[in-house]
N, CA and C atoms as a LAMMPS dump frame, in Angstrom:
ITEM: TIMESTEP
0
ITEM: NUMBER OF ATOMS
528
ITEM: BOX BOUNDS ff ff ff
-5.0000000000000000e+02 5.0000000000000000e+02
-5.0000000000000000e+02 5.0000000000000000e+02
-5.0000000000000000e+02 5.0000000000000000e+02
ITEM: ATOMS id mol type element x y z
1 1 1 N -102.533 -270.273 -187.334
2 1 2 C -103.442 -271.391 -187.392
3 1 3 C -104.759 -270.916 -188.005
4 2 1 N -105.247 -271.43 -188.824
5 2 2 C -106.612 -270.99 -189.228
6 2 3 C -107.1 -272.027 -188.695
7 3 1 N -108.773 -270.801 -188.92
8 3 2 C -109.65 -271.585 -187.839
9 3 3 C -110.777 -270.754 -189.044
10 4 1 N -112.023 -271.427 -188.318
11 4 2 C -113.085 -271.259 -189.269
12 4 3 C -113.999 -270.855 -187.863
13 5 1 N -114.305 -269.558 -188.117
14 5 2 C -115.435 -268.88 -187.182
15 5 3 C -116.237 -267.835 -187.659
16 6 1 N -117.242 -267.406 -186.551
17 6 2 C -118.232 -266.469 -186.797
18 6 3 C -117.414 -264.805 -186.998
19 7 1 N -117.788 -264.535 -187.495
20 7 2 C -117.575 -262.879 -187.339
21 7 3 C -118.898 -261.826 -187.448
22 8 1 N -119.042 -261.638 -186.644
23 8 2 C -120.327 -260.758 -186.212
24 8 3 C -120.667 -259.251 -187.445
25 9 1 N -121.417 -259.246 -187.605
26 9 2 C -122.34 -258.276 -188.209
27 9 3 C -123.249 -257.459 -187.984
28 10 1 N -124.153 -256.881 -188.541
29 10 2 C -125.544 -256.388 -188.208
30 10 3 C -125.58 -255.232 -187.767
31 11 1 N -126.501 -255.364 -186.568
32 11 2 C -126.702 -253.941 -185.973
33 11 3 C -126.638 -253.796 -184.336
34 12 1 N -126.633 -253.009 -183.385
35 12 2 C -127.058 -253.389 -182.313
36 12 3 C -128.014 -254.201 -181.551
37 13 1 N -128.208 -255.65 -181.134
38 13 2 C -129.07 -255.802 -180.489
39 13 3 C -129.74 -256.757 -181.627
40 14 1 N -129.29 -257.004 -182.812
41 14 2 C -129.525 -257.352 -184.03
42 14 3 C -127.934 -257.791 -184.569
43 15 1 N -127.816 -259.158 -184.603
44 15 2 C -126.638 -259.807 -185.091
45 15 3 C -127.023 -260.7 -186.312
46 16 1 N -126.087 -260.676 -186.767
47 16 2 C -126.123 -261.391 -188.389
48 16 3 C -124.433 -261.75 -188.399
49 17 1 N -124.191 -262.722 -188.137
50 17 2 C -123.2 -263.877 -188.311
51 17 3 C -122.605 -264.325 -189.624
52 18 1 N -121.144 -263.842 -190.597
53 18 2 C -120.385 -264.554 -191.643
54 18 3 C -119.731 -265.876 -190.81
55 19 1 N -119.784 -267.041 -191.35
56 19 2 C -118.641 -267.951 -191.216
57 19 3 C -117.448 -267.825 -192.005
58 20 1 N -116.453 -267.635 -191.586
59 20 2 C -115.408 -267.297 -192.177
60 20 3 C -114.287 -268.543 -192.186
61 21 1 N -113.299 -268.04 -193.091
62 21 2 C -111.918 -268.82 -192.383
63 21 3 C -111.06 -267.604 -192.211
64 22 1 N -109.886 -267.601 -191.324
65 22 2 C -109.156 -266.503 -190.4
66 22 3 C -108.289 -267.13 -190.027
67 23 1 N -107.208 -266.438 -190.188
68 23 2 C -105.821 -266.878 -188.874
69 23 3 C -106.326 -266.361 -187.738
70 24 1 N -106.123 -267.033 -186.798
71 24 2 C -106.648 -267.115 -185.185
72 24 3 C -106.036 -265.902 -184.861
73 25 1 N -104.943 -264.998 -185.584
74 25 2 C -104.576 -263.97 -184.913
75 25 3 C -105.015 -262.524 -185.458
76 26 1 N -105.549 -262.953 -186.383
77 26 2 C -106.958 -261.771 -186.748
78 26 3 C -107.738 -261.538 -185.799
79 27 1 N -108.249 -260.029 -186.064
80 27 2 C -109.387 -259.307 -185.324
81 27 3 C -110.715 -260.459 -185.514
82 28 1 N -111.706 -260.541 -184.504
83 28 2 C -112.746 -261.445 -184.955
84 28 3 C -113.389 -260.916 -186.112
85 29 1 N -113.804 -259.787 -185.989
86 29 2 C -114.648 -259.028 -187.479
87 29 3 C -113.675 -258.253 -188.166
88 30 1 N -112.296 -258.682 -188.193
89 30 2 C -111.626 -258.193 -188.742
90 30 3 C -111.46 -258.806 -190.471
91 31 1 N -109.966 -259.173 -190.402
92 31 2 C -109.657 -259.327 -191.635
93 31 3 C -109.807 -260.872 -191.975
94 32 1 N -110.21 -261.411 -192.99
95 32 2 C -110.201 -263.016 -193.25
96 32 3 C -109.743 -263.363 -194.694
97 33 1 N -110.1 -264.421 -194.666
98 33 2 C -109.715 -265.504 -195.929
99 33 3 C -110.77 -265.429 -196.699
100 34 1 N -111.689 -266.193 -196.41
101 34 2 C -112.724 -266.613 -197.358
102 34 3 C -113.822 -266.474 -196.481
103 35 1 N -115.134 -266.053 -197.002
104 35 2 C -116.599 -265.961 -196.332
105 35 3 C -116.695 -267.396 -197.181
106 36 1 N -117.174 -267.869 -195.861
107 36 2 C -118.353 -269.378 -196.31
108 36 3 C -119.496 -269.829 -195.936
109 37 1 N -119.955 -268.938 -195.062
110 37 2 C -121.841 -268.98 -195.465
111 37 3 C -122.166 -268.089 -194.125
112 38 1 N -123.367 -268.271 -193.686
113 38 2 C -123.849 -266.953 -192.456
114 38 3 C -124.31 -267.79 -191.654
115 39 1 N -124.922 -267.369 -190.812
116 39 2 C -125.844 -267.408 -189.872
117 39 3 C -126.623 -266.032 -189.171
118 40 1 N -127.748 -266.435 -188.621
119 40 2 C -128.719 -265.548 -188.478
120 40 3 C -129.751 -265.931 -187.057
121 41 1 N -128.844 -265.943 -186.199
122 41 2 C -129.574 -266.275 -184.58
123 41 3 C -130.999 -266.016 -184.43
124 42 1 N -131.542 -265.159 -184.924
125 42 2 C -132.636 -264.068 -184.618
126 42 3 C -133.85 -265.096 -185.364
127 43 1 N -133.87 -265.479 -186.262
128 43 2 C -134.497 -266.42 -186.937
129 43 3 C -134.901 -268.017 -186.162
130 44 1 N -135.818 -268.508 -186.856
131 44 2 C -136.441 -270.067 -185.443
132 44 3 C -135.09 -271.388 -186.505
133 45 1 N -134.961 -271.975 -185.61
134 45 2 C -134.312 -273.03 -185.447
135 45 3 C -135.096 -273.784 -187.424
136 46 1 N -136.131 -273.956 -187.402
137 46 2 C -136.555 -274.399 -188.608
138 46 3 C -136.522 -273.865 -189.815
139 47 1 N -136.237 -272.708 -189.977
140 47 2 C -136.319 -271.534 -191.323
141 47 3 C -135.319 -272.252 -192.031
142 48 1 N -134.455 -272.387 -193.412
143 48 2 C -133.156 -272.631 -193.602
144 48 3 C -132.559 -271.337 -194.113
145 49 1 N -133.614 -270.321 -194.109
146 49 2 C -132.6 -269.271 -194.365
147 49 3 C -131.743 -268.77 -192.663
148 50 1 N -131.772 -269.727 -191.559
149 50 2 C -130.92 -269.282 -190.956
150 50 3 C -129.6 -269.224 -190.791
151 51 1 N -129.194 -270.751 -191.868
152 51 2 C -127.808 -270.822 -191.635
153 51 3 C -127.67 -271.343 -193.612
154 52 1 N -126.769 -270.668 -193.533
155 52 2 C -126.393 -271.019 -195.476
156 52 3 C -124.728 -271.268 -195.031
157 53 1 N -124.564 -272.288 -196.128
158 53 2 C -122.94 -272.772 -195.827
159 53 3 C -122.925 -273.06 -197.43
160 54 1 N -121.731 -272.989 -197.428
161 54 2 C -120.934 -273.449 -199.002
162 54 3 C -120.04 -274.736 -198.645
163 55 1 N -120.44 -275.852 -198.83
164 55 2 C -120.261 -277.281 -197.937
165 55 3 C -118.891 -277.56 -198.902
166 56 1 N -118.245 -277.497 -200.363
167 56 2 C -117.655 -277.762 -200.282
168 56 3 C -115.922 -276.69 -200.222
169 57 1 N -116.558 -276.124 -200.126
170 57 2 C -114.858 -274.826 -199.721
171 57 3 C -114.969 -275.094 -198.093
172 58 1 N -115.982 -275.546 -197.36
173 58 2 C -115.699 -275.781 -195.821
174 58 3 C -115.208 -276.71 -196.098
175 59 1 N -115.616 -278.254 -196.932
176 59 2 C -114.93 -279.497 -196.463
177 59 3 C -113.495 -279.156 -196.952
178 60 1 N -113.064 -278.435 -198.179
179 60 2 C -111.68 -277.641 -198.903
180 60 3 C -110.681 -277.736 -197.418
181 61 1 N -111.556 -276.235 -196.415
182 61 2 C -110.575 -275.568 -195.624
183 61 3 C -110.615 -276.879 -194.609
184 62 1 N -111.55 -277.515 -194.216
185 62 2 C -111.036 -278.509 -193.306
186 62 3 C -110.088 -278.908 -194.088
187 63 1 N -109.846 -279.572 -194.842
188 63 2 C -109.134 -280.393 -195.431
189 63 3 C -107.371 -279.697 -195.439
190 64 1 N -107.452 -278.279 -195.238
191 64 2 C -106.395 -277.726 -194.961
192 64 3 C -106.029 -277.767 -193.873
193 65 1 N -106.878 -278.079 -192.845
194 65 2 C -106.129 -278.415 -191.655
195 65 3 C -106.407 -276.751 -191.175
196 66 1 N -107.901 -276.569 -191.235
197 66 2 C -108.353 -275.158 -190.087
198 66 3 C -109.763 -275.955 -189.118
199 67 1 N -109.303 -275.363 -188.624
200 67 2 C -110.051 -275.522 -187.193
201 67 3 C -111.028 -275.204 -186.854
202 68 1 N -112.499 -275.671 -186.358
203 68 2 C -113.459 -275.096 -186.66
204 68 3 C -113.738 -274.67 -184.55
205 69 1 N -114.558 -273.505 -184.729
206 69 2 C -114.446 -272.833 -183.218
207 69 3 C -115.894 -274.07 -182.492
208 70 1 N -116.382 -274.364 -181.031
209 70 2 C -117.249 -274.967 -181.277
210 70 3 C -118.312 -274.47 -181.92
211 71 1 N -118.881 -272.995 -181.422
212 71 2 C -119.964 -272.54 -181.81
213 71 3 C -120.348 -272.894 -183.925
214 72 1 N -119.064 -272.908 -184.529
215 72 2 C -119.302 -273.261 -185.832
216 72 3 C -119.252 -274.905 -186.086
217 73 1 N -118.225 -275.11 -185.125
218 73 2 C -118.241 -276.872 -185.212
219 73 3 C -119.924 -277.826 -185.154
220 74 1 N -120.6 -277.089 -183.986
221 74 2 C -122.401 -277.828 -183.939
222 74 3 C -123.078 -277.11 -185.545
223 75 1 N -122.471 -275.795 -185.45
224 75 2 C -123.467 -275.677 -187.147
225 75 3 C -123.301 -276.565 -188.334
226 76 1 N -122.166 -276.904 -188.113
227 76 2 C -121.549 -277.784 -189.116
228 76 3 C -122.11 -279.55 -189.027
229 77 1 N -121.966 -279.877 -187.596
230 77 2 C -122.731 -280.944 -186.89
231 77 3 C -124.318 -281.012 -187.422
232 78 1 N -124.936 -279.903 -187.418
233 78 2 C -126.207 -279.711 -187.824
234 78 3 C -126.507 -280.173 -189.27
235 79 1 N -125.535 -279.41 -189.96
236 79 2 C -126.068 -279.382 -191.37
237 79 3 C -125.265 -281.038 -192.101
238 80 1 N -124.554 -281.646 -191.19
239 80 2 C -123.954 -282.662 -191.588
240 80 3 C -122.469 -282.634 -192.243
241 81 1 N -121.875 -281.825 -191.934
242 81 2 C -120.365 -281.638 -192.881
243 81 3 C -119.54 -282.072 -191.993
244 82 1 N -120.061 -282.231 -191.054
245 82 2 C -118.601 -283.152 -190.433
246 82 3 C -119.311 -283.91 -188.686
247 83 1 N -118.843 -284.614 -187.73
248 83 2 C -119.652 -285.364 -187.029
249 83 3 C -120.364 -284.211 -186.002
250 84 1 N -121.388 -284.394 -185.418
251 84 2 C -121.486 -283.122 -184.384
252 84 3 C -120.387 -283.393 -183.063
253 85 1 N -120.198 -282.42 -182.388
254 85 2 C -119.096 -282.47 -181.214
255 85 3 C -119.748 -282.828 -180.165
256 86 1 N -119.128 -283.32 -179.32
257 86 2 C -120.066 -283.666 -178.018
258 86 3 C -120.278 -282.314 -177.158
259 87 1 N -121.161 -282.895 -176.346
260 87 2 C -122.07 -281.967 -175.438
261 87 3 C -121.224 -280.815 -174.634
262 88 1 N -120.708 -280.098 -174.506
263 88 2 C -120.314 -279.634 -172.94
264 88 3 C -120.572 -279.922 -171.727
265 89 1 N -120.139 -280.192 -170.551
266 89 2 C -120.85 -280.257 -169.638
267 89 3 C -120.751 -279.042 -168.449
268 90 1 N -121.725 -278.014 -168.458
269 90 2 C -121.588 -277.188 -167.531
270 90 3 C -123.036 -277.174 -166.682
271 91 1 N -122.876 -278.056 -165.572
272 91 2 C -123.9 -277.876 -164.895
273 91 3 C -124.702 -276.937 -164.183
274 92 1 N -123.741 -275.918 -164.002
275 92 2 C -123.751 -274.587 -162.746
276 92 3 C -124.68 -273.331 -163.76
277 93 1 N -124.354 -273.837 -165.344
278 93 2 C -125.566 -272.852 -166.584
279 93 3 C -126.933 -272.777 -165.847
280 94 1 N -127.462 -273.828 -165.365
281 94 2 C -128.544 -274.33 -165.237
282 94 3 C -129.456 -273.544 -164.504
283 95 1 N -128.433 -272.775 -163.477
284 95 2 C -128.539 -272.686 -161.859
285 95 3 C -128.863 -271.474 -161.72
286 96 1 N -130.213 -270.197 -161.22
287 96 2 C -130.185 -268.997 -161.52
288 96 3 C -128.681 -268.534 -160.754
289 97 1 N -128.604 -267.497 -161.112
290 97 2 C -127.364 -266.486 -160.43
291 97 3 C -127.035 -266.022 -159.142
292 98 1 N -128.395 -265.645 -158.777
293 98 2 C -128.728 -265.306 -157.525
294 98 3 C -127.898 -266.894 -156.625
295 99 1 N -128.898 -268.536 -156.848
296 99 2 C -128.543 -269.482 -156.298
297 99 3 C -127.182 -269.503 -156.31
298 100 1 N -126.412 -269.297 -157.265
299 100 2 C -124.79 -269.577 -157.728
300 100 3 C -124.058 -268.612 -156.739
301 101 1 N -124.157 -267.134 -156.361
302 101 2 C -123.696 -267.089 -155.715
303 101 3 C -123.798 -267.342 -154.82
304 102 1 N -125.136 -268.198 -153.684
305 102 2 C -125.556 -268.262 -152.277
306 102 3 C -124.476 -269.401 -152.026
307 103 1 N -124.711 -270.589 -153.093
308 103 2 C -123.668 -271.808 -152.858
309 103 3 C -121.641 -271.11 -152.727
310 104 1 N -121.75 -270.039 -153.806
311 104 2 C -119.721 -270.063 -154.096
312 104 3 C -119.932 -269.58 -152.139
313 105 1 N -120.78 -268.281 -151.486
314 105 2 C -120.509 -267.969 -150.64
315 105 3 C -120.272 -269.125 -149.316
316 106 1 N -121.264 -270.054 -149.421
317 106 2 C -121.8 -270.986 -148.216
318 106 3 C -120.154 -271.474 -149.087
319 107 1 N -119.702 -271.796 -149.981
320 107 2 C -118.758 -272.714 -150.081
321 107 3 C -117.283 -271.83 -149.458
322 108 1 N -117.459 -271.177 -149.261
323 108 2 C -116.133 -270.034 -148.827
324 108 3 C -116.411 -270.161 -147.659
325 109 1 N -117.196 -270.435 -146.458
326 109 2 C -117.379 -270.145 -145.493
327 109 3 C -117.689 -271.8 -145.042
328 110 1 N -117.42 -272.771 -145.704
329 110 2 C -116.945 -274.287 -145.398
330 110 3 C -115.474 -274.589 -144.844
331 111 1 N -114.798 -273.339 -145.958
332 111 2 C -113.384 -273.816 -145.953
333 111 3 C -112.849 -273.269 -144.254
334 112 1 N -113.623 -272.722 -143.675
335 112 2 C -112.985 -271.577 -142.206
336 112 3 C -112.892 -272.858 -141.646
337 113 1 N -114.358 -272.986 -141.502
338 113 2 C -114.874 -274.514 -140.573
339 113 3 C -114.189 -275.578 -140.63
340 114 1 N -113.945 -276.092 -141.881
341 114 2 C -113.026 -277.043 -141.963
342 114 3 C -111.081 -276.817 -141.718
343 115 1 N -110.87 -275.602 -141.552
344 115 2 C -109.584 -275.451 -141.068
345 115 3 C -109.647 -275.417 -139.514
346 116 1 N -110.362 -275.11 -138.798
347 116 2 C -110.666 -275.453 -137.36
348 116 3 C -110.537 -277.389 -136.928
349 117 1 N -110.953 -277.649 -137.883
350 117 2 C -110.876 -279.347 -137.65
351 117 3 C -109.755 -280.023 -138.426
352 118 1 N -109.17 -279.294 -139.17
353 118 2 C -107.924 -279.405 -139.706
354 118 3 C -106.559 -279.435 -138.392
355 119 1 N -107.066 -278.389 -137.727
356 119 2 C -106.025 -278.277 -136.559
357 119 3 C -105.95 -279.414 -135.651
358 120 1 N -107.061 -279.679 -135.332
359 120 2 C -107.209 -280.858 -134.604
360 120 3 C -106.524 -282.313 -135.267
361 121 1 N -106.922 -282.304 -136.41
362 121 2 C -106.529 -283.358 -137.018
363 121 3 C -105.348 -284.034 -137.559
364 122 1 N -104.07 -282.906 -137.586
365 122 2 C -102.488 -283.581 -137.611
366 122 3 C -102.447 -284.144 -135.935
367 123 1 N -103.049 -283.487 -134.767
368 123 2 C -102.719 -283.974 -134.099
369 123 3 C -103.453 -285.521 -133.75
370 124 1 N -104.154 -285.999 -134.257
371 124 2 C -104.641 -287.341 -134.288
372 124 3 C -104.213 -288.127 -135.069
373 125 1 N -103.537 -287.6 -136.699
374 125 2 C -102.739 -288.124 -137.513
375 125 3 C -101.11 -288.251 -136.92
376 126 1 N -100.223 -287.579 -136.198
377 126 2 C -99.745 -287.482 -135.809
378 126 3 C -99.47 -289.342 -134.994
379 127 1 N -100.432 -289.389 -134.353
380 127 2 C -100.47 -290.77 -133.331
381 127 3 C -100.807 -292.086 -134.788
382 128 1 N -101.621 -291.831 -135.336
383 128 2 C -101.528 -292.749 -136.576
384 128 3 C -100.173 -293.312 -137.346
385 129 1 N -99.438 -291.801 -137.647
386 129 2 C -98.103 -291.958 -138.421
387 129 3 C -97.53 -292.705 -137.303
388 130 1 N -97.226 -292.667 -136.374
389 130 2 C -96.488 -293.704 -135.065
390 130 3 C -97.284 -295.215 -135.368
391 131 1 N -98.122 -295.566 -135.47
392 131 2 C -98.351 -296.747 -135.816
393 131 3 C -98.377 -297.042 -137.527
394 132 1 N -98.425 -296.365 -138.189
395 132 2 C -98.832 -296.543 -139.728
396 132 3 C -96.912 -297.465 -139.9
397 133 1 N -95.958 -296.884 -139.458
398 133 2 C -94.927 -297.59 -140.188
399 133 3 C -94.804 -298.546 -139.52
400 134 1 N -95.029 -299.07 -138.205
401 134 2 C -94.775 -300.475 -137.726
402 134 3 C -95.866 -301.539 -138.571
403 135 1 N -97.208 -300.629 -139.285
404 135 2 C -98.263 -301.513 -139.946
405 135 3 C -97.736 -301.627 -141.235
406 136 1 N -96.668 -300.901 -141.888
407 136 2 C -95.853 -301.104 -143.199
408 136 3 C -94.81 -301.704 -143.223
409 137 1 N -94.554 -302.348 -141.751
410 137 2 C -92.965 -302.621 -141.884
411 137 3 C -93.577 -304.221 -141.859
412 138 1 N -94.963 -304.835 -141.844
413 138 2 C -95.027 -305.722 -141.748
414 138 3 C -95.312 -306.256 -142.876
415 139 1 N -95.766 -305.547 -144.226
416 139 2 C -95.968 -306.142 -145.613
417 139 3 C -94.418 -306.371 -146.416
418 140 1 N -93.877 -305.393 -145.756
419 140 2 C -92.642 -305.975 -146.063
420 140 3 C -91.729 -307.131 -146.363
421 141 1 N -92.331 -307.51 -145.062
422 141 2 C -91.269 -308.679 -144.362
423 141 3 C -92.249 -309.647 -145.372
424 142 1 N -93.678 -309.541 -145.628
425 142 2 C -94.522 -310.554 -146.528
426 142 3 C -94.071 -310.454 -147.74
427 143 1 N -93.806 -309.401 -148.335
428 143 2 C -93.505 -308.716 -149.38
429 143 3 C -92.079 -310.013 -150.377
430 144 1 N -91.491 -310.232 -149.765
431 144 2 C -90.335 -311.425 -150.854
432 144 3 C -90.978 -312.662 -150.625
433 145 1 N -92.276 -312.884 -149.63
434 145 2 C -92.781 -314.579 -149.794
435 145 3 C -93.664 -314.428 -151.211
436 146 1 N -94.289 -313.018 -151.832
437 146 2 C -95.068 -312.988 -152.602
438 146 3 C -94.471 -312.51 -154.141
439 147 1 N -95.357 -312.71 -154.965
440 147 2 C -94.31 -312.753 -156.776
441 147 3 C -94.078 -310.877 -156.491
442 148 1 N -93.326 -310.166 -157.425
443 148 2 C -92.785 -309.443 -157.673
444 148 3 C -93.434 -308.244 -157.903
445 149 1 N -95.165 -308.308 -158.357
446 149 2 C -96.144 -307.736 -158.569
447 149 3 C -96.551 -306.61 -157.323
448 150 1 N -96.717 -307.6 -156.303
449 150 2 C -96.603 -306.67 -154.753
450 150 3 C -95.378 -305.723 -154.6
451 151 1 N -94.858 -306.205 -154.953
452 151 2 C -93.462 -305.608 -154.244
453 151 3 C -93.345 -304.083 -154.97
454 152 1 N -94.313 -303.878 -155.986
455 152 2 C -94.291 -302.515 -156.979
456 152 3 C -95.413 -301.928 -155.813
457 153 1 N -96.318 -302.795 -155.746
458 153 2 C -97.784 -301.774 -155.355
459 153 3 C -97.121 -301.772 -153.879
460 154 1 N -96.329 -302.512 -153.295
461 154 2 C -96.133 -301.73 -151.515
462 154 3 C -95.124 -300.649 -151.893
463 155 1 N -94.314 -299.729 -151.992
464 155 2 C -93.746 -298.898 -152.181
465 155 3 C -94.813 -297.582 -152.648
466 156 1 N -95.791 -298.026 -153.473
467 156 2 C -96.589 -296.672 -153.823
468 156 3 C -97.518 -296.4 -152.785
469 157 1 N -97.92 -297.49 -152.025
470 157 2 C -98.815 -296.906 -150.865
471 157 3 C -98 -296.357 -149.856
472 158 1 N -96.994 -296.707 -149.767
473 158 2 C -95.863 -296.253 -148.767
474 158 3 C -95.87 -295.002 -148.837
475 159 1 N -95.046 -294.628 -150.354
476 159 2 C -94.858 -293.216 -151.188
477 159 3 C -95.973 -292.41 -150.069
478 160 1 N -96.946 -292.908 -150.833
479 160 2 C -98.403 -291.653 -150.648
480 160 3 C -98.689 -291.453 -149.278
481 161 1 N -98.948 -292.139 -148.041
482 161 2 C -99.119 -291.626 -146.923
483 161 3 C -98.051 -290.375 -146.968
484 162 1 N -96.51 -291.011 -146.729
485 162 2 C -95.624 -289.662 -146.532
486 162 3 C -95.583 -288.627 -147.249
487 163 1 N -96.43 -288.691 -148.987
488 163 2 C -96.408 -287.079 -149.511
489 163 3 C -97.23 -286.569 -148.639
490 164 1 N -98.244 -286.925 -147.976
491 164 2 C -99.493 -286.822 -147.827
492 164 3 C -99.211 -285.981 -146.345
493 165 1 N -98.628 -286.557 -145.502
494 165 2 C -98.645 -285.994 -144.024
495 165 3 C -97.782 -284.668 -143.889
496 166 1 N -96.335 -284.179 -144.718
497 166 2 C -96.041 -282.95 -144.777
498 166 3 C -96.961 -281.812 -145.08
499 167 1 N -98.133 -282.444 -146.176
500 167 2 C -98.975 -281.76 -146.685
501 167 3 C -99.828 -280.777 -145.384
502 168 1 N -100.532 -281.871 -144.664
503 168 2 C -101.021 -281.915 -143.716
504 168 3 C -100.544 -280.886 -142.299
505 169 1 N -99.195 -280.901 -142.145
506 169 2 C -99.028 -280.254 -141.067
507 169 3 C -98.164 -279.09 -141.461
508 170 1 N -97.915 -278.423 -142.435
509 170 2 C -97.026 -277.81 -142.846
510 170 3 C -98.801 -276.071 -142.608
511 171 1 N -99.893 -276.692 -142.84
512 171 2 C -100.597 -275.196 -142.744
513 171 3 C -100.895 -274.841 -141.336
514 172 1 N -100.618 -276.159 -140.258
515 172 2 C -101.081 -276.147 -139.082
516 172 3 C -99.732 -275.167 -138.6
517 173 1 N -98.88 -275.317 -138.922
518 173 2 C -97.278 -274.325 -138.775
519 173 3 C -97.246 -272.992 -139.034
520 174 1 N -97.68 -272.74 -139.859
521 174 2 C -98.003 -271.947 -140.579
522 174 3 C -99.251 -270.026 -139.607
523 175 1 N -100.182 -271.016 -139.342
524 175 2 C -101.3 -270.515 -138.485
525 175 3 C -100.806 -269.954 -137.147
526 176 1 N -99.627 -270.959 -136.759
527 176 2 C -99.096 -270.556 -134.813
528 176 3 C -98.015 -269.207 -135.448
């Protein structure tokens, strides 16, 4: 599959970026097809010597059906050669590191707590499922006074309680 990406350059600590085209199973700074313009991170957002493209051998290789990576897809978005891609959404970027791990930990130490009330809770579901099918056996019996439409949607609510309750007591088994 070709794809159209960066392949790194420069120096340590100092990068200088070819856009290339590449079979996806090339080395990244390895071997390629065609150089089709650079980029240059290190440089401000306004310079235009940061990013140089050769617009029509890119619109060419699109047109061959290569793939552009995102990081080249927004350069491309930028300079107008094709639509920009939408946003990512990673909210947790945002978040220093330190915070990120205080939450994954507090979130690991939810799941204990909530298996303690888990135990408790087939046995209260337990008394539910004893009434839940005498409360299903009664849409039933409604179920042929009404058009044909119902008669699809009572079977799927049916379905789902019972995937639902093996689920449920099969870790409480498990624990004794």
């Amino acid at each position: 599959m070709l794809k159209l990406r960066l392949s790194r350059g420069g120096t340590k600590k100092r990068p200088v970026y070819k856009v290339v085209v590449a079979d996806s199973r090339f080395a990244r700074d390895g071997r390629f097809i065609e150089k089709v313009g650079f980029f240059n991170p290190l440089l401000p957002k306004e310079k235009k010597e940061r990013v140089g493209l050769e617009a029509e051998r890119i619109k060419y290789w699109l047109g061959q059906g290569a793939k552009p990576t995102t990081r080249v897809a927004r350069i491309l978005g930028e300079n107008e050669l094709m639509p920009m891609p939408a946003n990512g959404n990673n909210p947790i970027k945002a978040v220093p590191k330190k915070e990120r791990n205080k939450k994954e930990e507090d979130n690991k130490e939810a799941p204990k707590a909530d298996a303690a009330t888990k135990e408790e809770a087939p046995k209260a579901d337990a008394a539910t499922k004893e009434e839940a099918p005498k409360a299903e056996a009664a849409p039933k019996e409604e179920a042929p006074k009404a058009d044909a439409a119902p008669k699809e949607e009572a079977p799927k609510a049916e379905a789902a309680p019972a995937a639902e309750a093996p689920k449920e007591e099969a870790p409480a088994e498990e624990k004794k």
